[in-house]
N, C-alpha and C positions, 0 to 999 in steps of 0.2 A: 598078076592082076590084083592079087589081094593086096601086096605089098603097097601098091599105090592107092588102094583104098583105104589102108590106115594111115600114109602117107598125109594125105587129102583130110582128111579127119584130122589129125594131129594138126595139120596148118592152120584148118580152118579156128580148132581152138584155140591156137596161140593167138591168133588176127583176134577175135572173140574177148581174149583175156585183156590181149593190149590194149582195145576199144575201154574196156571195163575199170582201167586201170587211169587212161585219160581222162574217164567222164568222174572218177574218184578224186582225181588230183586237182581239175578241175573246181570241184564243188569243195575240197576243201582251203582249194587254195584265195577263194573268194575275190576275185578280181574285181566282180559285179559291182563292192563296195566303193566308193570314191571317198579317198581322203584328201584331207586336209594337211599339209605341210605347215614347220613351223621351226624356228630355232631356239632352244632353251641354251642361256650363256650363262658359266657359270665360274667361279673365281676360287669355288673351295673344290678340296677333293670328290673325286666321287666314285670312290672305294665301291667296291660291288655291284656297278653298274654292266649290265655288256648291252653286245645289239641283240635285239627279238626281247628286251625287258618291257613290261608292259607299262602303259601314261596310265593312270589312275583321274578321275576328277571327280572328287564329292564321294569319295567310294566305289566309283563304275570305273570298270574297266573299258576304256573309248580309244585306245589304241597303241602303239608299239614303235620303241627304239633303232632307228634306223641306222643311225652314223653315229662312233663318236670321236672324235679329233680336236687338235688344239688349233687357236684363232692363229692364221697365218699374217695375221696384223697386229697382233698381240699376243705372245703366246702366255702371257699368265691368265689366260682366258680359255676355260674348252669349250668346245660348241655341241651341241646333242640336236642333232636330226631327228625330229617327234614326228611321226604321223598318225591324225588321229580320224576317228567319221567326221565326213563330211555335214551329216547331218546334227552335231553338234556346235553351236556356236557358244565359245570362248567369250566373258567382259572382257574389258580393255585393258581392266585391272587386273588380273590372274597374274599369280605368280607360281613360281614351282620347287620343290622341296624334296628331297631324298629320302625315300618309306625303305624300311628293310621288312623284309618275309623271315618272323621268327630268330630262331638263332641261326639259319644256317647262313648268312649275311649276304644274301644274294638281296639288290637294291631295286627298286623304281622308283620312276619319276611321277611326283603328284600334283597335281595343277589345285591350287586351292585360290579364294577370292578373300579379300581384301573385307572388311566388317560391313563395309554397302560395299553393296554389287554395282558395278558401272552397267548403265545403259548404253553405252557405245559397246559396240562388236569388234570383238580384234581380230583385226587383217591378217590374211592369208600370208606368210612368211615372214611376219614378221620376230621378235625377236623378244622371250618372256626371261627376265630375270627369276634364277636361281639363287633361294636365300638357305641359310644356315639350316639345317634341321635340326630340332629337338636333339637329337644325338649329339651331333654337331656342339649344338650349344655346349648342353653337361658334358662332354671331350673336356671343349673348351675352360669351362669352368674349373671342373677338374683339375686340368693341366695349372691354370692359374694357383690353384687351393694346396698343390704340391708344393710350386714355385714358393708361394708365402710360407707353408710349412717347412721347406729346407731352408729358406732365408731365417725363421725363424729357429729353427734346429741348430745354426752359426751363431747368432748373436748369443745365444746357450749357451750352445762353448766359449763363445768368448766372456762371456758374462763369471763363470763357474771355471774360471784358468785358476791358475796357483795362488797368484797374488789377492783378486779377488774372494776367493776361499776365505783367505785368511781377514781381510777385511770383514766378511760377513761371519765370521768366527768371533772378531772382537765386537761386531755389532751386537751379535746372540749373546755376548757375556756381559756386554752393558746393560742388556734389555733385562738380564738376570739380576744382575745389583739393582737396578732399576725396582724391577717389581720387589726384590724384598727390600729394598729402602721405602715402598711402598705402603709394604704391608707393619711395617714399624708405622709407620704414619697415622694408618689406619686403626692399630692397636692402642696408639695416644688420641687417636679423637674418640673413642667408643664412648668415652666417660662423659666428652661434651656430646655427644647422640644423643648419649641419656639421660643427661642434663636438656638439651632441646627439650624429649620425647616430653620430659615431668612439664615444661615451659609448656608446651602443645598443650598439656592434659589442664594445666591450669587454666590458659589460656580460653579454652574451651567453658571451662565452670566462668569464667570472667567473661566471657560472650552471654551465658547463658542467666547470669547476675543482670545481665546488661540490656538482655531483651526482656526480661522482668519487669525492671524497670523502665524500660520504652511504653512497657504496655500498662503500667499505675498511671502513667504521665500523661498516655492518651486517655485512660478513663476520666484521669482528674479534670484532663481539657473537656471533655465531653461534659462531665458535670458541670464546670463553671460555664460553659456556651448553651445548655441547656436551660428552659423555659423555669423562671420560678430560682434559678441560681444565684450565685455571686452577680456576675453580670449583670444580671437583668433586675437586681436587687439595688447596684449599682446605679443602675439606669434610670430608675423609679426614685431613687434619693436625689436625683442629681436634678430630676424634674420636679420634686418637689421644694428643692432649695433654692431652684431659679423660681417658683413662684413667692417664695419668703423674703429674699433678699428686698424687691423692693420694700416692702412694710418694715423690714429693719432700716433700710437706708430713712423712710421714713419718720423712723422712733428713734437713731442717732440725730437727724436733723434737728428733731423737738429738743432734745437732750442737749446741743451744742448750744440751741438758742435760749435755753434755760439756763444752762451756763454760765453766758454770758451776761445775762440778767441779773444772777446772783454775785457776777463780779462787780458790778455795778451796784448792786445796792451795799456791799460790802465795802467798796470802795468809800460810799456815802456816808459812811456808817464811821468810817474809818477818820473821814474829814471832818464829822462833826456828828459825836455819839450822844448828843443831847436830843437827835432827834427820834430816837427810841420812846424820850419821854414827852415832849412837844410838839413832836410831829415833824413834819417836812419844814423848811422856814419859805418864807414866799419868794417868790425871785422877784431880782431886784426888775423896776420897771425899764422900758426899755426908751428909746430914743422916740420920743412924742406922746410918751406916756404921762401919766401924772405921777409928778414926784420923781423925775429923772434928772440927777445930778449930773453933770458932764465932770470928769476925771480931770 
């Protein structure tokens, strides 16, 4: 009787435990939540991605990696089954990008927007391009920046072969002769340098001669254009000779008709110099005069 009483007990707590273990599983396994489906496609690798990886968007964690396989109608394409809350709505523009957790390379998917946000809502399954991640990119870069640096590590070698050596050997001994034919060159003009240099230094005393004299020249202008000057001394004579000139033209006029007076009576004097002592003689009478003889 006892046996079946612990029996009975033991059952009852197994049934008890199991109950307790459903209602745990249950509540962890959150059914209650309604998501959102959706396909992220993507054309690069996607190295440390699995299922149960978590969507990230804006930094929140909104939900978790369901499938992932390649496009049965493309296979340079894989597909990632995202499911995320329901109560989050997606722009239109979202795109999605490959985050790793730290060093230990395990990857998620991160849903990021575009510089403006779309006001449109994107539909339920439809399909968000995956672009290059940051990582991605620098790989990529990277792998280029080798590329160029081993391309360029060959033309090296090919540049620095035997033949070329020796080429660049007779260049380096031209360039030698070069610079000491140079410096002979150098050593025969020192003498004209300083020859120049004395040119310069004289040069300088003969500017300085020069603006010397610039500035006697301005002062002497400044004195003859100043009141009381040459100029204006000038000016003063020139007005006083335009008032004189007529009274000379004047006293040459009296002068030339005097002149001519005394050539005249010279002339007079000349035809008949008796008249000094008798005087003038009388002119002869003229035509109906008395005493006029006809020729």
């Amino acid at each position: 009787m006892e046996n079946r009483a612990h029996a009975l007990i033991a059952g009852l707590f197994v049934i008890g435990l199991g109950i307790a273990l459903i209602i745990v599983a249950e509540w962890f396994k959150g059914d209650s939540i309604e998501h959102d489906h959706y396909q992220v496609v993507s054309r690069e690798s996607v190295t440390g991605l699995s299922v149960q990886a978590s969507v990230y968007y804006r930094g929140v964690n909104i939900g978790k990696v369901n499938r992932i396989y390649f496009d049965p109608e493309n296979m340079q394409q894989i597909l990632i089954d995202i499911a995320i809350d329901g109560n989050i709505q997606l722009p239109n523009n979202v795109y999605a990008q490959l985050g790793y957790q730290g060093i230990t390379g395990l990857a998620y998917v991160q849903l990021r927007n575009e510089s403006v946000i779309s006001p449109e809502i994107l539909p339920e399954d439809a399909r968000i391009t995956m672009r290059p991640s940051l990582l991605d990119e620098v790989t990529g870069y990277g792998q280029n920046i080798l590329n160029n640096v081993n391309e360029l590590i060959i033309q090296v070698h090919q540049l620095l072969n035997d033949e070329n050596q020796e080429h660049i050997t007779s260049i380096l001994r031209n360039i030698d002769k070069s610079m000491n034919n140079f410096n002979n060159v150098t050593g025969h003009l020192q003498p004209i340098l300083d020859s120049m240099t004395h040119l310069t230094s004289e040069s300088g005393v003969l500017v300085r001669h020069l603006d010397e004299l610039l500035t006697e020249i301005n002062q002497s202008i400044r004195n003859v254009n100043q009141q009381g000057g040459i100029i204006d001394s000038l000016s003063t004579s020139a007005q006083e000779m335009a008032t004189t000139i007529p009274e000379l033209r004047k006293v040459s006029n009296g002068l030339v008709r005097n002149s001519q007076n005394l050539d005249r009576v010279l002339q007079q004097l000349e035809e008949n110099p008796q008249m000094l002592i008798f005087g003038r003689p009388s002119s002869q009478p003229g035509p109906g005069e008395d005493g006029f003889t006809a020729p």
